[in-house]
MARTI-639713 format. One line per field, with one value per residue: residue number from 1; residue in one letter; x, y, z of N, C-alpha, C in turn. Coordinates in steps of 0.05 Angstrom, whole numbers, plus 5000, padded with zeros to 4 digits. Example, Ala and Ser with C-alpha at 12.3 -4.5 7.8 and 13.67 -1.06 7.14 Angstrom:
<nodes>
resi 1  2 .
resn A  S .
n_xx 5264  5257 .
n_yy 4886  4955 .
n_zz 5156  5142 .
ca_xx 5246  5273 .
ca_yy 4910  4979 .
ca_zz 5156  5143 .
c_xx 5264  5258 .
c_yy 4934  5001 .
c_zz 5156  5157 .
</nodes>
This chain:
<nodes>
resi 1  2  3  4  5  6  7  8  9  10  11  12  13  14  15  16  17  18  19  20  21  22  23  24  25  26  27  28  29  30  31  32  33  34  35  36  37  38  39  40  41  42  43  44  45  46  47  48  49  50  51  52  53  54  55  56  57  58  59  60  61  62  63  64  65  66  67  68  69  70  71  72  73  74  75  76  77  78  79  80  81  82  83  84  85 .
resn X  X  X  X  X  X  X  X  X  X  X  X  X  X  X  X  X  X  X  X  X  X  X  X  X  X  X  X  X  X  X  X  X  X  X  X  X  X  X  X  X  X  X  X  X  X  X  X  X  X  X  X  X  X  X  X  X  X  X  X  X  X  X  X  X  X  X  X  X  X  X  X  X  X  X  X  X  X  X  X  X  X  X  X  X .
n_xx 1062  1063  1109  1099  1111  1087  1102  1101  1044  1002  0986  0920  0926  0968  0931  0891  0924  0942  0882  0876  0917  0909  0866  0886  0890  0941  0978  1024  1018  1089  1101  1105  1102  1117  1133  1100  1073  1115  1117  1066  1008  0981  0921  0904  0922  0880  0826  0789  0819  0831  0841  0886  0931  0985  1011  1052  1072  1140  1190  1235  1284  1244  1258  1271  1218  1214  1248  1239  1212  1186  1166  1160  1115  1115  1079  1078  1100  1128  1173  1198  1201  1219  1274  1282  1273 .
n_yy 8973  8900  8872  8814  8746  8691  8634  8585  8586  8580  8528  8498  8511  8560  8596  8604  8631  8673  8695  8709  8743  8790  8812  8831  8886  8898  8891  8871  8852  8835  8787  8731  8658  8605  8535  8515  8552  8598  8668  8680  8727  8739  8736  8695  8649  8643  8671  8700  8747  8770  8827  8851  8866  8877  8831  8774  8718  8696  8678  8638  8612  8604  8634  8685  8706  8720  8765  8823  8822  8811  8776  8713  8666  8583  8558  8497  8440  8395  8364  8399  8452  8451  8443  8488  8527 .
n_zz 3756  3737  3693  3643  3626  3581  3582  3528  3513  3485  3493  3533  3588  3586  3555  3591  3624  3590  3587  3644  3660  3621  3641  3688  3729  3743  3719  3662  3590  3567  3542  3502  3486  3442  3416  3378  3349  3318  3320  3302  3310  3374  3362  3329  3350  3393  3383  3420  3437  3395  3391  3408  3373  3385  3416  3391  3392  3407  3364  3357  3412  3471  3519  3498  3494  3542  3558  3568  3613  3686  3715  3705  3665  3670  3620  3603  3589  3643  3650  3605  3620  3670  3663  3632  3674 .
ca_xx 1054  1090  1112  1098  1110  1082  1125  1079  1021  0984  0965  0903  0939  0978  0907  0875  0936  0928  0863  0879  0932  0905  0856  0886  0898  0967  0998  1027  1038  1103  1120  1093  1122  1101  1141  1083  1059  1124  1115  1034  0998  0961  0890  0910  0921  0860  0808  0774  0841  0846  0842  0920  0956  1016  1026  1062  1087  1165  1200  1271  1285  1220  1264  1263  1196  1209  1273  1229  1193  1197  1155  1152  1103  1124  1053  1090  1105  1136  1204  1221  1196  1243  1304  1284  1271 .
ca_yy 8953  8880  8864  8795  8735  8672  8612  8558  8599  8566  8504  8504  8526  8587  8611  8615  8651  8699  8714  8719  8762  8815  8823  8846  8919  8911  8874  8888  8823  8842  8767  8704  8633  8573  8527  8509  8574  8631  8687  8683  8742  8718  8737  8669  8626  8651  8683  8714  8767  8797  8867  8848  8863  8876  8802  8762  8693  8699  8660  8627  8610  8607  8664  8717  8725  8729  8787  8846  8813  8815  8749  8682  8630  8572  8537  8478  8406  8390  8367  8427  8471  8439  8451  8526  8536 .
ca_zz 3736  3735  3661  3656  3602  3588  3555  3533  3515  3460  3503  3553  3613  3579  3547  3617  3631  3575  3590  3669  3654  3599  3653  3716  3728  3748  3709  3632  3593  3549  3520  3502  3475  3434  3397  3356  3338  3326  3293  3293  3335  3395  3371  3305  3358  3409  3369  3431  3430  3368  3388  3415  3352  3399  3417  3380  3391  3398  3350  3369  3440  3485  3534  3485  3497  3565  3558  3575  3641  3711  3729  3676  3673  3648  3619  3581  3596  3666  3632  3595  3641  3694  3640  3632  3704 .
c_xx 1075  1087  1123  1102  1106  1090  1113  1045  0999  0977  0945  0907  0946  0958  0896  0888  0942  0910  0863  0896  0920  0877  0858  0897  0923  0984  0998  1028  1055  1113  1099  1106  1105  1120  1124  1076  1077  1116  1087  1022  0978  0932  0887  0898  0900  0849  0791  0803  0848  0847  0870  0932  0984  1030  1027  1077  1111  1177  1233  1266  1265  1232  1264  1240  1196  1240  1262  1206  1208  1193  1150  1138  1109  1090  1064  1097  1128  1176  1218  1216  1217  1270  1306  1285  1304 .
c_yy 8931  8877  8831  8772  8712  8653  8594  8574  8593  8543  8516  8523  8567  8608  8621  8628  8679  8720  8725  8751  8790  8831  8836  8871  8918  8899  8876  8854  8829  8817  8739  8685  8618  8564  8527  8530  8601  8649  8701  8700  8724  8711  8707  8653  8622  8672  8704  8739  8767  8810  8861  8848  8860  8851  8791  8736  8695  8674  8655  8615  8615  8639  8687  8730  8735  8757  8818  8840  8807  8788  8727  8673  8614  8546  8521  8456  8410  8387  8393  8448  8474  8453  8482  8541  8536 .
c_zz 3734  3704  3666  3620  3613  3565  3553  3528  3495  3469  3520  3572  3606  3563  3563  3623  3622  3589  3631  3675  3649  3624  3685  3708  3730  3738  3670  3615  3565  3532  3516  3481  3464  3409  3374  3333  3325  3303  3281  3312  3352  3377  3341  3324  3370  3402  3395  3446  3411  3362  3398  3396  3359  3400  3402  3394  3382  3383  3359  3397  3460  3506  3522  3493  3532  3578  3574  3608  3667  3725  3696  3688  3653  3651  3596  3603  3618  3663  3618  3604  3662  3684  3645  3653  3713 .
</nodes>
């Protein structure tokens, strides 16, 4: 199983990536980011997951959420993506 997080996950992109995610067999997804949103479980921000009590939108530093993962995606603006990369 890859354990996987996604930083930027409350825009378009990082929703498709949600739901790409939560749906493959082999893959776990242990983190997720959003300035906009911390602190708020996924299924607030994306109503079609809110049997995911687990996820939570890490609050502080977009990498926290990615502390426990093996693979990041970074679904956020080209610029601060670049930075974090």
């Amino acid at each position: 199983m890859i354990k996987a997080a996604i930083l930027g996950g409350a825009g378009y992109v990082g929703g498709e990536l949600v739901r790409f995610l939560l749906g493959h067999p082999e893959v776990e997804l242990v983190g997720i980011s959003s300035r906009s949103h911390p602190g708020m479980p996924l299924g607030r921000v994306w109503p079609q997951f809110r049997g995911r009590p687990d996820l939570v939108f890490a609050e502080g530093e977009p990498l926290r959420a990615a502390a426990r993962a093996e693979v990041v995606f970074l679904a956020m603006g080209q610029g601060e993506a670049m930075d974090l990369a």
